[in-house]
C-alpha positions as CSV (number, residue, x, y, z in Angstrom):
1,X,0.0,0.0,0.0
2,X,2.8,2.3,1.4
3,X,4.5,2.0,-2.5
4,X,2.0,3.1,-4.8
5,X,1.0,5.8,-2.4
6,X,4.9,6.8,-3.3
7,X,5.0,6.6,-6.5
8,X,1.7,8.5,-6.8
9,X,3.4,11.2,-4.5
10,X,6.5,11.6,-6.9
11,X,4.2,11.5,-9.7
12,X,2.3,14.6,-8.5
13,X,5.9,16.5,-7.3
14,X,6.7,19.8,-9.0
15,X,10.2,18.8,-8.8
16,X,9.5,15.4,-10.9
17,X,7.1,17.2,-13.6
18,X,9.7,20.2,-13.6
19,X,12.1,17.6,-15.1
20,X,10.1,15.2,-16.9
21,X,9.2,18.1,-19.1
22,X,12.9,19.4,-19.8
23,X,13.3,15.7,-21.1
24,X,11.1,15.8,-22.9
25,X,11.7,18.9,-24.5
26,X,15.5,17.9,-25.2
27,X,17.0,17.1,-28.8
28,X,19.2,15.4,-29.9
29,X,21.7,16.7,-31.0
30,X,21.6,15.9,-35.2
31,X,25.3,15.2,-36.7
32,X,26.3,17.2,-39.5
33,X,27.5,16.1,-42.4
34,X,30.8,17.1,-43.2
35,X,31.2,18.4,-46.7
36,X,32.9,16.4,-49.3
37,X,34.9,17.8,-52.7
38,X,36.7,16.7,-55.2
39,X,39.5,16.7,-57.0
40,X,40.8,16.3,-60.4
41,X,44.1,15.4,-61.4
42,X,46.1,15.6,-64.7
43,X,49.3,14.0,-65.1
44,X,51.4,15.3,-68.1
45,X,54.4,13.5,-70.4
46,X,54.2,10.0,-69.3
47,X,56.8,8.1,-71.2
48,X,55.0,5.0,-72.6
49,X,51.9,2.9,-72.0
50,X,53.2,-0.1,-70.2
51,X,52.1,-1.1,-66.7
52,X,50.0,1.0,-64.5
53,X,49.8,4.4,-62.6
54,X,50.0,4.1,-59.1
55,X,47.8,7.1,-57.0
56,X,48.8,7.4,-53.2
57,X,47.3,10.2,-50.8
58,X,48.8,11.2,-47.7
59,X,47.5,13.9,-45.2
60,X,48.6,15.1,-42.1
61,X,47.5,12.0,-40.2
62,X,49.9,9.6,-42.4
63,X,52.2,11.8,-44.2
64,X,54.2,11.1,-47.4
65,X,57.0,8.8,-47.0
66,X,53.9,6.6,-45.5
67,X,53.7,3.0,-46.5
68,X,50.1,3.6,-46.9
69,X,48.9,7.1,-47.3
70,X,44.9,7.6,-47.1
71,X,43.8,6.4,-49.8
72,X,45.2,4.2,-52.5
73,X,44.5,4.0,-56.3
74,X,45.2,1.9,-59.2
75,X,44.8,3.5,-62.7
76,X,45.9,1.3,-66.2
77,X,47.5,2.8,-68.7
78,X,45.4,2.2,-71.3
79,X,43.0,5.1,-69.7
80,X,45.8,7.3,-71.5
81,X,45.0,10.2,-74.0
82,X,48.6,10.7,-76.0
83,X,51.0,10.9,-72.7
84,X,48.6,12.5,-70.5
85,X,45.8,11.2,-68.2
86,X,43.1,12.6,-66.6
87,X,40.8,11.4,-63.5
88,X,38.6,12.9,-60.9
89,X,38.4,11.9,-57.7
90,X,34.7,12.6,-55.1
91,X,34.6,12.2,-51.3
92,X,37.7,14.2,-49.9
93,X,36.5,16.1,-46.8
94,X,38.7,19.6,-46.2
95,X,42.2,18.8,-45.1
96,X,45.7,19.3,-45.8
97,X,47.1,16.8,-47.9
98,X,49.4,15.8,-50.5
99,X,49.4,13.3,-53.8
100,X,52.3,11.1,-55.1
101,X,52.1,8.5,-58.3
102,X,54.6,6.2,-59.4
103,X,54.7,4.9,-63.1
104,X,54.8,1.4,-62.0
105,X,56.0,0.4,-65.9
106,X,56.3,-3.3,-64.6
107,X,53.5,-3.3,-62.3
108,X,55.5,-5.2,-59.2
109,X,54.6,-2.5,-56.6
110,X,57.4,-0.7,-56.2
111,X,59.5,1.9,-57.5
112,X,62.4,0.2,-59.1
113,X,66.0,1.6,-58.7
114,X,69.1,1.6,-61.1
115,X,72.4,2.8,-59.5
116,X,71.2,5.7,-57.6
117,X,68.5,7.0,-59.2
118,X,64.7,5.6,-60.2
119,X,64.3,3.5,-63.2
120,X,60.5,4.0,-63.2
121,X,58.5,7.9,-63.2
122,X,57.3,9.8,-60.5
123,X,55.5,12.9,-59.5
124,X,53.8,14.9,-56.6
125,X,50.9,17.4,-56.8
126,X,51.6,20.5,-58.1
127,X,55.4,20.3,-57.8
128,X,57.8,18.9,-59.8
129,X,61.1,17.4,-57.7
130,X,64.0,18.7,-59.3
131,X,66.5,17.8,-56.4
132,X,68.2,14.7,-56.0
133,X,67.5,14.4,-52.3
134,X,63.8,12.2,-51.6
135,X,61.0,14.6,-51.6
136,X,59.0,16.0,-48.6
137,X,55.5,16.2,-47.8
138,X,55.4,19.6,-47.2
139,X,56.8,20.1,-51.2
140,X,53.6,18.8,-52.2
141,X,51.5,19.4,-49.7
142,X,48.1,21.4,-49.8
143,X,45.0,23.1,-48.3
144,X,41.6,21.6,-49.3
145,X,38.7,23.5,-49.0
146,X,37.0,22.9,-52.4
147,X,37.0,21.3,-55.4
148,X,40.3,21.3,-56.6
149,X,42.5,20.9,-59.8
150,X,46.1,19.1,-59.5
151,X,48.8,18.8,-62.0
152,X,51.5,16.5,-62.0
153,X,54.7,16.8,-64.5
154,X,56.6,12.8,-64.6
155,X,59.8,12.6,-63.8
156,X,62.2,10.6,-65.2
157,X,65.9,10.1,-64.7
């Protein structure tokens, strides 16, 4: 007898009704979608059409020399136009970041060496490496806050 009496009690309590009602009146609190852009790259005077093009993005989180970047992507060579090639890429949220390729001429994975230098071509966005030092992210390294257009010069030794 004594319980329902209590219940009824806290039932009727200004304290009880004063917070039932701010739950009530709570939302939750809706997750925005963060905005997505792309971004189109063109890679100029690639030297032949054997093997594949090799796409690796690194950002801030796994930085270029990573084994892995962000995001990996395979392109064949027969998507060339002359010795150029041109994709677009959706679904990068704003962020620095940076883009290497290798013209992986053999397609085995890896950038093969001769004495010193790189058999196979390379190239970073928006910069060409000139220097025979290794490149550093922050060469190639940019801002994204929108759509964006890339060009990437080969190099070959």
């Amino acid at each position: 007898m004594l319980i329902p009496f209590l219940a009824a009690a806290q039932a009727d309590s200004t304290v009880y009704k004063a917070s039932n009602k701010e739950v009530r009146n709570v939302k939750a609190p809706v997750a925005k979608k963060e905005e997505t852009y792309s971004i189109t790259i063109s890679v100029t005077h690639i030297r032949n059409h054997k093997g594949v093009i090799r796409f690796k993005f690194f950002d801030d989180a796994n930085p270029f020399p990573h084994k892995m970047g962000f995001r990996k992507i395979v392109v064949q060579k027969s998507q060339l136009t002359g010795d150029s090639l041109h994709v677009t890429y959706d679904g990068f949220t704003s962020k620095y970041m940076g883009i290497a390729l290798l013209d992986d001429e053999n397609d085995n994975w890896e950038l093969d060496l001769g004495w010193f230098l790189p058999k196979e071509g390379h190239a970073f966005s928006d910069y060409y490496h000139t220097a025979i030092r290794k490149p550093v992210y922050k060469d190639f390294r940019f801002l994204l806050t929108g759509n964006k257009k890339v060009i990437m010069k080969m190099k070959y030794y």
